[in-house]
C-alpha positions as CSV (number, residue, x, y, z in Angstrom):
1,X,99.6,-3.1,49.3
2,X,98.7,-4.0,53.1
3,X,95.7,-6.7,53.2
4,X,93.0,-6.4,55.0
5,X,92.3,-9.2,57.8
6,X,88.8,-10.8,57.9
7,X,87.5,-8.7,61.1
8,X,88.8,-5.4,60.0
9,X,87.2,-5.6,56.7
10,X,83.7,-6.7,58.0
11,X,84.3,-3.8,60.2
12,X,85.0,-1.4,56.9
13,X,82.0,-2.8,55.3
14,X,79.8,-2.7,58.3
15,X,80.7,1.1,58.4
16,X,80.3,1.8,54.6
17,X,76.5,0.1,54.9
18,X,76.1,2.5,57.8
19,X,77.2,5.4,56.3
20,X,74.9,4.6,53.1
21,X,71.6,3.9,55.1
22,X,72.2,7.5,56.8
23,X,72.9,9.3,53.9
24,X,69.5,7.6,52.7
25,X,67.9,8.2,55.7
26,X,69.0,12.2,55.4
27,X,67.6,12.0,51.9
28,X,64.5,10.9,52.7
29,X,64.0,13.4,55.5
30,X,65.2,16.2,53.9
31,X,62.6,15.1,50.5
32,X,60.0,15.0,53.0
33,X,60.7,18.2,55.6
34,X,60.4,20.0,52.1
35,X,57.4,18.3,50.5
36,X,55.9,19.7,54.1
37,X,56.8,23.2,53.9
38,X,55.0,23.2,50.5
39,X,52.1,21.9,51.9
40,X,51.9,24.4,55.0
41,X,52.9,26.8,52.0
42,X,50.3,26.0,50.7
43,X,47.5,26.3,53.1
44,X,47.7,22.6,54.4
45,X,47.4,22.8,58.4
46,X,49.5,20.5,60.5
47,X,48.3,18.4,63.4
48,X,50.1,16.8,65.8
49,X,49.2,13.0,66.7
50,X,48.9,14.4,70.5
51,X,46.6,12.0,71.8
52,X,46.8,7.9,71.6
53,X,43.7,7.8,69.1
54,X,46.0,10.2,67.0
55,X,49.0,8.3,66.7
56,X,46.9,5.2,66.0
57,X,45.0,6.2,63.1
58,X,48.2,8.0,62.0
59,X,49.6,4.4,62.3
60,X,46.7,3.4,60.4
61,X,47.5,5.7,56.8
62,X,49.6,5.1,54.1
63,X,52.9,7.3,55.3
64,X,53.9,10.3,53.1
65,X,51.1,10.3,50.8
66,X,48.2,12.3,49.9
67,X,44.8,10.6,50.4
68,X,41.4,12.5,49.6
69,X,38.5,11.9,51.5
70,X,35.3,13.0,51.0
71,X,33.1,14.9,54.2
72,X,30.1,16.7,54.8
73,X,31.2,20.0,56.2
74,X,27.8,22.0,57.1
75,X,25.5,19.6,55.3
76,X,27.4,20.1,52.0
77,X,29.7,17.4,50.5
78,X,33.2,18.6,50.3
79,X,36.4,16.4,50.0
80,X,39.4,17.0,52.5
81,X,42.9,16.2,52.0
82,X,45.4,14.3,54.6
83,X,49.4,13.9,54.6
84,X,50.4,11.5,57.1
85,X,53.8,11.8,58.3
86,X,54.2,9.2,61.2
87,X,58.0,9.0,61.1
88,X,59.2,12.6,61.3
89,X,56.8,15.0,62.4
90,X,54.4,12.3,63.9
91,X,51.8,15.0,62.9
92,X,48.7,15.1,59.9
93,X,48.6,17.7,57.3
94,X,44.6,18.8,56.7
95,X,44.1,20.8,53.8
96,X,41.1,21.5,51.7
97,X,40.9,21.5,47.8
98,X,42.0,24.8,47.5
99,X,45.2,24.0,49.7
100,X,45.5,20.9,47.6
101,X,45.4,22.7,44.2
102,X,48.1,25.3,45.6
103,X,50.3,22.2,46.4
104,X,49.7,20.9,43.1
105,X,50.3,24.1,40.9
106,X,54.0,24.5,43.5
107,X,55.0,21.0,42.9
108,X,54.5,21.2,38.8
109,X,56.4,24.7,39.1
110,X,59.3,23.2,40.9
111,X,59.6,20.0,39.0
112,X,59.5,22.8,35.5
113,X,62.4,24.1,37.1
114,X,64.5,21.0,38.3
115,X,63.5,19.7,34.5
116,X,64.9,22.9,33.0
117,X,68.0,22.7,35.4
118,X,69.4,19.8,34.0
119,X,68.6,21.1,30.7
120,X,70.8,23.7,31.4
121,X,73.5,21.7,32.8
122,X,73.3,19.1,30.2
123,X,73.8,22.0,27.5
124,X,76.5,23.0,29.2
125,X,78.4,20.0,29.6
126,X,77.5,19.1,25.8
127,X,79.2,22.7,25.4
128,X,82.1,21.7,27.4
129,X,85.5,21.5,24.1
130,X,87.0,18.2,25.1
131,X,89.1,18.5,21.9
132,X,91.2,21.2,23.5
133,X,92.6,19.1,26.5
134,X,94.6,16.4,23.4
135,X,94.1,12.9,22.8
136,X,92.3,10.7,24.8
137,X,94.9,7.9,24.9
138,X,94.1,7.2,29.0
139,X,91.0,5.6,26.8
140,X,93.2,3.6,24.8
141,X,95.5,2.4,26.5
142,X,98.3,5.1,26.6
143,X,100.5,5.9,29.4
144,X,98.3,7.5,32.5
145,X,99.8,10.3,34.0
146,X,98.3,11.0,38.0
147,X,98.9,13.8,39.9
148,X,98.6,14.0,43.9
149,X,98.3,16.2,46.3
150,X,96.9,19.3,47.4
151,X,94.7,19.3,44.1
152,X,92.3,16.4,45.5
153,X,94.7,13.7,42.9
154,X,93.5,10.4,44.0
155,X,95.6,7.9,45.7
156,X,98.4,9.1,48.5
157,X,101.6,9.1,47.4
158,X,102.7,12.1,49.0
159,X,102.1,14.4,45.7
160,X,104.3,12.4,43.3
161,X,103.0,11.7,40.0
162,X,103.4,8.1,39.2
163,X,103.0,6.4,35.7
C-alpha cells in the first residue's frame, strides 16, 4: 500500500473539509430556497434589501426565522410576520396572519408526509428476508468474499475477487 507524504495528505484533507462545508453549504440553501417558496406559496411577499436602510435592518434580524410583530394597520392592531434571509436572497418575506397560518398548515402537511415516508421505508426495510441471502459469517468472522468491478465492488483490483 503506497503512503501518503505529509503535504499530500494535508492536501487530501484540506480537500475532504472543502468538499463537506459545500455539500453543507448546498444543504442549507437548498432547506432554505424551499422554506421560501412555501412562504411566497403561501401568500408571504418578498422584498428586496434595495436600499442601504434595507440591508441594515436586514443585518439587524435573526436570519432565517420567523419573527411576529405587532402594527397598527388603519388604526386597528394587527400583527405582521417577517423572514429575513440576508445570506441568499438578501430580501424580507412580509406576510400577514393569514399568510402565516397557510405556511403553518404547509409545513405540518409536509413534515406528515416526510414522517410517514420513513415509515414506509422503515417497513420496508423491516420487510426486507435477510434469511434468504445464508449465514451471516462476514459477522463472525468467516471468510469475506469481495467482488469488484463494473458492479460499484469496493476497492480496485481490476474486478478480481480477493479473499
Amino acid at each position: 500500500m503506497a503512503r501518503l507524504s505529509t503535504p499530500n495528505l494535508l492536501r487530501c484533507i484540506a480537500t475532504s473539509a472543502v468538499v463537506v462545508c459545500l455539500a453543507a453549504c448546498v444543504s442549507q440553501a437548498s432547506r432554505v430556497q424551499d422554506k421560501e417558496q412555501m412562504l411566497v406559496a403561501a401568500g408571504f411577499l418578498e422584498k428586496p434589501a434595495s436600499t442601504p436602510q434595507r440591508q441594515a435592518h436586514l443585518a439587524s434580524l435573526p436570519p432565517f426565522r420567523i419573527l411576529s410583530q405587532q402594527l397598527q394597520a388603519g388604526g386597528v392592531d394587527t400583527i405582521g410576520y417577517v423572514y429575513a434571509d440576508p445570506q441568499f436572497c438578501h430580501c424580507l418575506f412580509v406576510g400577514d396572519p393569514a399568510a402565516f397560518q397557510r405556511f403553518q398548515q404547509t409545513a405540518l402537511q409536509q413534515r406528515i408526509a416526510q414522517e410517514q415516508l420513513r415509515a414506509t421505508e422503515m417497513a420496508e426495510d423491516n420487510a426486507f428476508d435477510w434469511g434468504m441471502w445464508g449465514p451471516y459469517d462476514y459477522w463472525g468472522g468467516g471468510d469475506i468474499i469481495v467482488g469488484h468491478g463494473d458492479h460499484g465492488g469496493f476497492g480496485g483490483h481490476g474486478g478480481h475477487g480477493h479473499r
